[in-house]
C-alpha positions as YAML, in Angstrom:
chain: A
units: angstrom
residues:
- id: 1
  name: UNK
  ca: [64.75, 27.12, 90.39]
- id: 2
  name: UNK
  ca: [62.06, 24.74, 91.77]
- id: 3
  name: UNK
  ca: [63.75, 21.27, 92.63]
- id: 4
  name: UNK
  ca: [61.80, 18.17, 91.43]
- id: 5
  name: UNK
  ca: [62.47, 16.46, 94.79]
- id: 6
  name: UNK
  ca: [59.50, 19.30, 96.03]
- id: 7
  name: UNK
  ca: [57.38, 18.28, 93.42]
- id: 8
  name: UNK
  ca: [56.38, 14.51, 93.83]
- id: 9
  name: UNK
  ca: [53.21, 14.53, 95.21]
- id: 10
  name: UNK
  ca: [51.68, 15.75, 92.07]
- id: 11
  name: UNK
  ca: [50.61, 12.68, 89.60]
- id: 12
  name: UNK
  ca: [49.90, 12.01, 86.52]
- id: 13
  name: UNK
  ca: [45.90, 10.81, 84.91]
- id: 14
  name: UNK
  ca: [45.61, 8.37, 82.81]
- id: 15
  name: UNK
  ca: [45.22, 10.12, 80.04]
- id: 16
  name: UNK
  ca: [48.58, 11.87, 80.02]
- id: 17
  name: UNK
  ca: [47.00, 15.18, 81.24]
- id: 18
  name: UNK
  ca: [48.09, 16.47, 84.52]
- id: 19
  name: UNK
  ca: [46.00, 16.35, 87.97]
- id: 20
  name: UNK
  ca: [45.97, 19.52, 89.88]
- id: 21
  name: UNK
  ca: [45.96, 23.22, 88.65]
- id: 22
  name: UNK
  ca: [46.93, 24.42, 85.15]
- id: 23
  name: UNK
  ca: [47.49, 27.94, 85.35]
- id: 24
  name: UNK
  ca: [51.02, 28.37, 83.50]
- id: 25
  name: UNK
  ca: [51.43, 29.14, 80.01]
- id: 26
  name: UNK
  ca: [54.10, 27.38, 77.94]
- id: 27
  name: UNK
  ca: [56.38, 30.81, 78.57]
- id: 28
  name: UNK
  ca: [55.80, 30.82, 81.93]
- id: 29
  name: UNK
  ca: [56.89, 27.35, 82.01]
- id: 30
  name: UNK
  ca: [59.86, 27.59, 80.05]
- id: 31
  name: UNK
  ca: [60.82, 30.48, 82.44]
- id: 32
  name: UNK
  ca: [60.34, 28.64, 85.47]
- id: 33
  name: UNK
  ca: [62.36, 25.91, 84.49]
- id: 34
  name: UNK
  ca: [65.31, 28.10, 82.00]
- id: 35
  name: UNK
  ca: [64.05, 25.72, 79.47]
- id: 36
  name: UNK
  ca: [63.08, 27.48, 75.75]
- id: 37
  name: UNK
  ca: [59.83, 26.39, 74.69]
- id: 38
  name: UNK
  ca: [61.66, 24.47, 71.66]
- id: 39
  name: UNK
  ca: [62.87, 21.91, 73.99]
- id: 40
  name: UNK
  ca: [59.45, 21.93, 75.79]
- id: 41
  name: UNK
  ca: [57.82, 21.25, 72.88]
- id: 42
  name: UNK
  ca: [60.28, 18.63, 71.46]
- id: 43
  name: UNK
  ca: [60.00, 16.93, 75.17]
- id: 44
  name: UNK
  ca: [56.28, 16.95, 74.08]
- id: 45
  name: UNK
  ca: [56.50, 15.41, 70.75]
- id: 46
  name: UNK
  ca: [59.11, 12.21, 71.97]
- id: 47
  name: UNK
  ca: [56.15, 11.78, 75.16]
- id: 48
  name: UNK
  ca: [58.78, 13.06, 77.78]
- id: 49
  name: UNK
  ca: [56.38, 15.50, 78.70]
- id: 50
  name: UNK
  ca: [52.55, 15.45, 79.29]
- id: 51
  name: UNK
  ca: [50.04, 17.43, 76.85]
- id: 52
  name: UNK
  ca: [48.99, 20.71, 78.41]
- id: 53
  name: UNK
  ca: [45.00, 21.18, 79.22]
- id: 54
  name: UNK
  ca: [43.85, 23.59, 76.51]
- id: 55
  name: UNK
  ca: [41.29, 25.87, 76.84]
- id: 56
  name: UNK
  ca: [40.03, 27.76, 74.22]
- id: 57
  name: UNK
  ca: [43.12, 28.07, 71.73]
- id: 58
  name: UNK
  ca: [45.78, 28.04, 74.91]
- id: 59
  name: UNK
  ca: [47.43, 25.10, 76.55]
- id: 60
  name: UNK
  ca: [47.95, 25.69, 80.20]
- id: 61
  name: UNK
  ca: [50.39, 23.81, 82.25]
- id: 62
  name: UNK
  ca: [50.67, 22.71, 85.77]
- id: 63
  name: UNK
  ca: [53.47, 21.32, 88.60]
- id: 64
  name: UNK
  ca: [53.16, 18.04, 87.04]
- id: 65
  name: UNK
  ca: [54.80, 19.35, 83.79]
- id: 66
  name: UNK
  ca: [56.99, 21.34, 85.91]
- id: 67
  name: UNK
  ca: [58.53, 18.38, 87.95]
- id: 68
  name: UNK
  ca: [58.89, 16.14, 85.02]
- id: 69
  name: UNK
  ca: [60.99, 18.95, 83.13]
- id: 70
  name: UNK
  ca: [62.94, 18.63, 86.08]
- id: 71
  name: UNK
  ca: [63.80, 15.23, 86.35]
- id: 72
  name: UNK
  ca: [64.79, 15.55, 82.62]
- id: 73
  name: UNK
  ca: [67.59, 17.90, 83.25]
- id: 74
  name: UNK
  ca: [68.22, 16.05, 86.53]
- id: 75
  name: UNK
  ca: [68.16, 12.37, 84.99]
- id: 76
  name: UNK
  ca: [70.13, 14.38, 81.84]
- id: 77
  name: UNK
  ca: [72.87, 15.86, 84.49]
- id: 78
  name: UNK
  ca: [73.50, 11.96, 85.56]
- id: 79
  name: UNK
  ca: [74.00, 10.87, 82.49]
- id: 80
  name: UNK
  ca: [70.79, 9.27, 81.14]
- id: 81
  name: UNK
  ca: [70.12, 10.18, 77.14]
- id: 82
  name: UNK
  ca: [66.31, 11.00, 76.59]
- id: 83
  name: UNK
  ca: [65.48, 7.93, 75.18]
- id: 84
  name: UNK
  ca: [66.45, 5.91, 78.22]
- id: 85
  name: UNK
  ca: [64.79, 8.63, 80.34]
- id: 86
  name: UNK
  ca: [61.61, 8.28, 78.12]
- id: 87
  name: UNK
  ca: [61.85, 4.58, 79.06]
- id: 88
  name: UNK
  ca: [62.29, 4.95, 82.52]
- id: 89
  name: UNK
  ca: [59.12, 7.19, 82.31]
- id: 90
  name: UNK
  ca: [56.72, 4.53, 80.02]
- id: 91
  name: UNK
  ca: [57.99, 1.57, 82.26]
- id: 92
  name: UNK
  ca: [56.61, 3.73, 85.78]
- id: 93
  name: UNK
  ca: [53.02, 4.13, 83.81]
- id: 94
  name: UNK
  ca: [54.32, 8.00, 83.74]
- id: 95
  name: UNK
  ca: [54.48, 8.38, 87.48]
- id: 96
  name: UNK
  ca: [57.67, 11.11, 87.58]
- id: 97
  name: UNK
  ca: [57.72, 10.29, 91.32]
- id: 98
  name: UNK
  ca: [58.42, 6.81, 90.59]
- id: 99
  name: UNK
  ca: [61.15, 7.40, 88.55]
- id: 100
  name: UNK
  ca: [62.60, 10.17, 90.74]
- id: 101
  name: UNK
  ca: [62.47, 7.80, 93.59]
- id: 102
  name: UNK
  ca: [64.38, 4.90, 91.79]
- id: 103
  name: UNK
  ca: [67.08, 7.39, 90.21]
- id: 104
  name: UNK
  ca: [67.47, 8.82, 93.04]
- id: 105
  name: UNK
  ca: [67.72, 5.15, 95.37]
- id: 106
  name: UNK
  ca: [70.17, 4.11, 92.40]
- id: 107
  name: UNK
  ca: [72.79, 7.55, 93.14]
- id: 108
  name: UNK
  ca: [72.44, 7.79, 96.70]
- id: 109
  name: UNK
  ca: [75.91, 7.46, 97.92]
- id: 110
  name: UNK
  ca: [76.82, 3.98, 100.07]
- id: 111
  name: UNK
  ca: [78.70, 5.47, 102.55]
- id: 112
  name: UNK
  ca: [77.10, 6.83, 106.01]
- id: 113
  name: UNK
  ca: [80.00, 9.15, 106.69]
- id: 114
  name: UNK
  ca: [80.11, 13.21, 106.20]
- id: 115
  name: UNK
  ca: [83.00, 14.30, 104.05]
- id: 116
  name: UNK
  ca: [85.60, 16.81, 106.03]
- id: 117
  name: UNK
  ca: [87.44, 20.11, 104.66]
- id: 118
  name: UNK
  ca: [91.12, 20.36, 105.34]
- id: 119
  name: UNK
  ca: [93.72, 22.88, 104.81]
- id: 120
  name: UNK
  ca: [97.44, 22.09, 104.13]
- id: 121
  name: UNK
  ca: [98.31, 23.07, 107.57]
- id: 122
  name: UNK
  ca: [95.67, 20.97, 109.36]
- id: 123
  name: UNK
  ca: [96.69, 18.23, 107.26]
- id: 124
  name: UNK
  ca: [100.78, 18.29, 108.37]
- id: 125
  name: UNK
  ca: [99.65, 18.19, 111.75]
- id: 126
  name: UNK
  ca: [97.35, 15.23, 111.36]
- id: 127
  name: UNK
  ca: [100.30, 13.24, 109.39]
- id: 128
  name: UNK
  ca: [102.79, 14.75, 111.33]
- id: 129
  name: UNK
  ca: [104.75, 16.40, 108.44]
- id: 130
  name: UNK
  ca: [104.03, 18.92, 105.52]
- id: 131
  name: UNK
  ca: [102.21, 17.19, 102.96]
- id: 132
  name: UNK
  ca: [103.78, 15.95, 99.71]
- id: 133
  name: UNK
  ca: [102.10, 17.70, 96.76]
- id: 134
  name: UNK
  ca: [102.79, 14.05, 95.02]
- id: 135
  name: UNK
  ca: [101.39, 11.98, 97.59]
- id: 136
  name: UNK
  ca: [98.36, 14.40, 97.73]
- id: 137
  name: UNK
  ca: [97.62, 14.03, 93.68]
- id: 138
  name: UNK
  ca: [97.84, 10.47, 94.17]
- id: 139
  name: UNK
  ca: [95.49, 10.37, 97.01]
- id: 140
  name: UNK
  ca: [93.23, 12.47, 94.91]
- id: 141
  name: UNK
  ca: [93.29, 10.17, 91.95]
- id: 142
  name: UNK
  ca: [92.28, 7.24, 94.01]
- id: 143
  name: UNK
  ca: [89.36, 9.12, 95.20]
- id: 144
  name: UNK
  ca: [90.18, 9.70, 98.36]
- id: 145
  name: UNK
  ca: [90.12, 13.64, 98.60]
- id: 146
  name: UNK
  ca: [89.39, 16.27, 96.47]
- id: 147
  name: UNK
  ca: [91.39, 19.41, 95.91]
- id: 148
  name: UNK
  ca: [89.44, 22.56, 96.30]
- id: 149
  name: UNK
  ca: [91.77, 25.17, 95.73]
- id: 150
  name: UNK
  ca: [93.78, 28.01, 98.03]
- id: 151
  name: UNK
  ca: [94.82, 24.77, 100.05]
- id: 152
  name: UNK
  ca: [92.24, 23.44, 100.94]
- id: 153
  name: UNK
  ca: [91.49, 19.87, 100.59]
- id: 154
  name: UNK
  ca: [88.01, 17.54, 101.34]
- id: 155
  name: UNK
  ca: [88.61, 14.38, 102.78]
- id: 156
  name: UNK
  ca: [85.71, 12.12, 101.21]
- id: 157
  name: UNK
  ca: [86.09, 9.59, 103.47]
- id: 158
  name: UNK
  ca: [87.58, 10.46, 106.80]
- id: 159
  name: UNK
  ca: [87.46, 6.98, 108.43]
- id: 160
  name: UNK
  ca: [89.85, 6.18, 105.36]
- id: 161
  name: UNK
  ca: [92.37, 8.93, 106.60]
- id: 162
  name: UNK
  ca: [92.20, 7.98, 109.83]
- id: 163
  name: UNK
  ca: [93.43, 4.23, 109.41]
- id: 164
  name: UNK
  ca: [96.07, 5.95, 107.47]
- id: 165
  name: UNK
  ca: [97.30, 8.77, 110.26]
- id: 166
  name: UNK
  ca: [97.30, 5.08, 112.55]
- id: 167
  name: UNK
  ca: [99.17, 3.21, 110.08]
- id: 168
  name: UNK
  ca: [101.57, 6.29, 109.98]
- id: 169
  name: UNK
  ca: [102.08, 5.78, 113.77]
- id: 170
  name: UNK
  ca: [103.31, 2.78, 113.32]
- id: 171
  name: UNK
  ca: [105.65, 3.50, 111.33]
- id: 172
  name: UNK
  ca: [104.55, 2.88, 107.62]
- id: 173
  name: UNK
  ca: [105.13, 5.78, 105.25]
- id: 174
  name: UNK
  ca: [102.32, 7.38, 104.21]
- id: 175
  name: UNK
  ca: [102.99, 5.69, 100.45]
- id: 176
  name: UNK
  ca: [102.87, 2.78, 101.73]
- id: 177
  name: UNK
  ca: [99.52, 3.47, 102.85]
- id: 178
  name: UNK
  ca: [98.30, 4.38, 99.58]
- id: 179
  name: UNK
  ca: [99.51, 1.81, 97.93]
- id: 180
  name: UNK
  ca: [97.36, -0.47, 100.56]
- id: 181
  name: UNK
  ca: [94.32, 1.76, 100.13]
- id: 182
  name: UNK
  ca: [94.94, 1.47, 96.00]
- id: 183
  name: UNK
  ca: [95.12, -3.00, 96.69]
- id: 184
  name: UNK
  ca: [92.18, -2.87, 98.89]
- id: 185
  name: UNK
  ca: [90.21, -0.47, 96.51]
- id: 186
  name: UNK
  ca: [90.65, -2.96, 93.66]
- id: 187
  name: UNK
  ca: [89.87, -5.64, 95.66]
- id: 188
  name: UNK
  ca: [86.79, -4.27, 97.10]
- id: 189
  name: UNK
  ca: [85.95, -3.34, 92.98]
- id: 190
  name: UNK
  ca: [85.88, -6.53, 92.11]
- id: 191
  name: UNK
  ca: [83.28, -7.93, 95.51]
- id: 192
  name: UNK
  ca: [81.12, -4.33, 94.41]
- id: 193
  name: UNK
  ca: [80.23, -6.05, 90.96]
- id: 194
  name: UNK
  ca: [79.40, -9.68, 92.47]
- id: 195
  name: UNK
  ca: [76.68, -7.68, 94.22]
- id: 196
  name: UNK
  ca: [75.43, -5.70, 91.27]
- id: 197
  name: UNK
  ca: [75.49, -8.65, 89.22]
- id: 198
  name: UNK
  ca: [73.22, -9.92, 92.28]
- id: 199
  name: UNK
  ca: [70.58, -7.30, 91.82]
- id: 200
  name: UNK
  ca: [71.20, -7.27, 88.01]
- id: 201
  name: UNK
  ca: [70.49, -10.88, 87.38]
- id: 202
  name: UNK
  ca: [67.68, -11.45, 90.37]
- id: 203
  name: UNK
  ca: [66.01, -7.98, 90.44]
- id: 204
  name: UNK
  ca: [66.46, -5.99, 87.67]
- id: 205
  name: UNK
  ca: [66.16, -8.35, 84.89]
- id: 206
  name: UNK
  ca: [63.00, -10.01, 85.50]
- id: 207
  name: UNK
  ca: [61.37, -6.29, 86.01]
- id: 208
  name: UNK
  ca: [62.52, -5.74, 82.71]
- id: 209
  name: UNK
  ca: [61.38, -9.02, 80.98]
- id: 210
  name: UNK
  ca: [57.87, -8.45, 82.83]
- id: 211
  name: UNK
  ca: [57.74, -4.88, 81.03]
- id: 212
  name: UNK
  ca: [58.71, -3.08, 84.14]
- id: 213
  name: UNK
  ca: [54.96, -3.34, 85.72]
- id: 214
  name: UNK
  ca: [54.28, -0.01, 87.73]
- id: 215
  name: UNK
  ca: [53.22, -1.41, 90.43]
- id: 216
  name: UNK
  ca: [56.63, -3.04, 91.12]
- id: 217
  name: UNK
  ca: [58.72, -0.06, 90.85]
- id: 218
  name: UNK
  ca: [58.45, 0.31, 94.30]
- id: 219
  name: UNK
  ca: [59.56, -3.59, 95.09]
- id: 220
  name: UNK
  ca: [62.85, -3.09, 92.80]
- id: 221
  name: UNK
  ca: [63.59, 0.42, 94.20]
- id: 222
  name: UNK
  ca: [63.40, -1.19, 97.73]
- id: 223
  name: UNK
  ca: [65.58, -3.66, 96.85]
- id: 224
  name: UNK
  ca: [67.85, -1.84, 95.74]
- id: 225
  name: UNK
  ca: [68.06, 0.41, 98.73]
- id: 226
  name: UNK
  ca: [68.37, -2.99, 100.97]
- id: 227
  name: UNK
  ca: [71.54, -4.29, 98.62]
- id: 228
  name: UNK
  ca: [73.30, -1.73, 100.03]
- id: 229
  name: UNK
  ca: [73.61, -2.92, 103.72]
- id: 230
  name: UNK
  ca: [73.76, -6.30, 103.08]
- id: 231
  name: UNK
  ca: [76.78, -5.90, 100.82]
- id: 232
  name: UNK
  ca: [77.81, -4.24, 103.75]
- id: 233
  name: UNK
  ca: [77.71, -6.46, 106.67]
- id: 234
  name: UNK
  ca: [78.35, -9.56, 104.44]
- id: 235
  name: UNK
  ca: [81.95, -7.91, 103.04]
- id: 236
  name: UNK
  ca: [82.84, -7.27, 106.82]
- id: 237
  name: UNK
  ca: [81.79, -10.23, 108.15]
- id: 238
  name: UNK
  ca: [83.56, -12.05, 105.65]
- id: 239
  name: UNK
  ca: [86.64, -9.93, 105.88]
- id: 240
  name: UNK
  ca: [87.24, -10.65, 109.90]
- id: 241
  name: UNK
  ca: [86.56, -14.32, 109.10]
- id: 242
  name: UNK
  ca: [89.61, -14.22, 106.05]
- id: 243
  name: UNK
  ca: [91.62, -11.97, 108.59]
- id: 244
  name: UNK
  ca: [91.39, -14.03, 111.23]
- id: 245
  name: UNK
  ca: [92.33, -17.18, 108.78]
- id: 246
  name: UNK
  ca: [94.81, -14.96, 107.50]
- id: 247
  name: UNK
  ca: [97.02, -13.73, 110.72]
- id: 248
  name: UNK
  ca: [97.25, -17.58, 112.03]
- id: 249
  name: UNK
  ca: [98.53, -18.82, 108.69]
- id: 250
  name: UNK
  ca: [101.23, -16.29, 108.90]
- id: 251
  name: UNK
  ca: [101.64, -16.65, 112.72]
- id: 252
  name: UNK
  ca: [102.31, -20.02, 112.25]
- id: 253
  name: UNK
  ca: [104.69, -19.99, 109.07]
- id: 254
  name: UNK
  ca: [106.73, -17.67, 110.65]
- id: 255
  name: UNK
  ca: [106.53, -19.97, 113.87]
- id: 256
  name: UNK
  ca: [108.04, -23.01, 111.65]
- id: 257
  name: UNK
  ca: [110.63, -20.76, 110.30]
- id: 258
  name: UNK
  ca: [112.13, -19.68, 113.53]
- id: 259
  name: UNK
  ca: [112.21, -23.60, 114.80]
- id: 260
  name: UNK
  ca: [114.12, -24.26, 111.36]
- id: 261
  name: UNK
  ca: [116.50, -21.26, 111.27]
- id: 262
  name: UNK
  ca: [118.07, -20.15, 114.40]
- id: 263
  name: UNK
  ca: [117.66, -16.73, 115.68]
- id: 264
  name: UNK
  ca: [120.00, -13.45, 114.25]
- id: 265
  name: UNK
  ca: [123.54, -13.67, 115.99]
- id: 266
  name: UNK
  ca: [122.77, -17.45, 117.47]
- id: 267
  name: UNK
  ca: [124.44, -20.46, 116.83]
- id: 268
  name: UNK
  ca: [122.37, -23.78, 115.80]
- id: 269
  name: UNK
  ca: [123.04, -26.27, 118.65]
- id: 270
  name: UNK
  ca: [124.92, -28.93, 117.79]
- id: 271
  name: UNK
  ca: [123.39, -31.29, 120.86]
- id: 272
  name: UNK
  ca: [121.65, -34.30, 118.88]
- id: 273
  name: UNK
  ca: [124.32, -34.06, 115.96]
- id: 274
  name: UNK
  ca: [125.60, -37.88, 115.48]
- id: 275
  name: UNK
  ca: [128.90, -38.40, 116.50]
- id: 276
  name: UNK
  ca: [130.93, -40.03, 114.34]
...
């Protein structure tokens, strides 16, 4: 099946018909895309999908209608009902490459890192024991791996596992490490949605109160793409500041506490006790 991420150079006229060639018939169509012609048509009637060019009694169809059915069942697949798609569409002046191009800057992953496949045995040698089935179901609940069956396991984030196979060196059980990884996670939840309430309230918003103009699809797609390193660099940066803050506050209070309390198996001096 044709994907619609081959088909956005194709645009739409202004008069809803397609630009290009027009050689399909509506069976064709709804072959090409395992869509009946039912759903085609009802597409057509709710102004999902353009009107064919008819000559003579038959309507004739082209890539244009062939990529928008596409990002229907895509945009459908991810969730979107066809109203909301059909608004997506009339805010973007129609352009299917428009909205492919923000739907698809909105569900591109954050993370710059390639997930890794695992089997059981690979995984006892990186931890250094067999693997709790336990341990692994919680991992896998948290997100951090997903089970794929006959043992074999993908590691979404392998940076992740890696701090963890450290932490294990250093003697912190590997629950322990989840249970950090589970803090930090709803932690880093919380700093996620102060940056989509950025875009939300500055960006997004005002698009929408304008009546989504076309020609600033593009601006709010881009920022939306640049969100995502900011909130990057500005949660690290912040973090080593905090961490730094953090490991002299509890140098020092731990400092204090040894000059007040004497060490394990020592005796408090009694030189400067008043003598009687």
């Amino acid at each position: 099946m044709t994907r619609v991420t081959e088909l956005t150079d194709v645009t739409v006229s202004r008069d809803g018909g397609a630009e290009g060639d027009a050689s399909m018939t509506i069976d064709e169509l709804a072959r090409r895309t395992g869509m009946t012609v039912r759903n085609i048509r009802a597409h057509q009637s709710r102004g999902l999908v353009p009107p064919p060019e008819v000559r003579g009694r038959t309507g004739y169809y082209g890539e244009e209608h062939l990529a928008r059915i596409e990002l229907i069942k895509e945009l459908q697949g991810d969730g979107f009902n066809l109203e909301a798609i059909r608004r997506l569409l009339e805010g973007a002046g129609g352009s299917s490459s428009e909205v492919l191009n923000f739907s698809r800057a909105l569900r591109a992953p954050f993370e710059d890192e390639e997930p890794e496949i695992l089997d059981a045995e690979e995984m006892a040698e990186r931890w250094g024991s067999p693997t709790d089935p336990a341990l692994l179901a919680r991992a896998e609940k948290l997100g951090m791996m997903r089970a794929l069956g006959e043992g074999r396991y993908e590691i979404l984030s392998p940076r992740l596992q890696r701090a963890g196979v450290e932490l294990a060196a250093l003697g912190i059980p590997a629950e322990k490490s989840l249970e950090i990884g589970e803090k930090v996670r709803r932690q880093a939840r919380g700093v996620a949605r102060v940056f989509v309430e950025v875009f939300l309230e500055n960006v997004w918003k005002p698009f929408n109160r304008a009546g989504r103009p076309e020609e600033d699809w593009p601006k709010v797609r881009e920022a939306l793409e640049r969100l995502r390193p900011l909130a990057s660099e500005a949660l690290l940066s912040i973090f080593q500041q905090v961490m730094s803050e953090a490991v002299e506050e509890a140098a020092g209070r731990e400092i204090r506490q040894e000059l007040r309390e004497p060490a394990p198996g020592r005796k408090r001096s009694r030189r400067g006790k008043r003598r009687r």
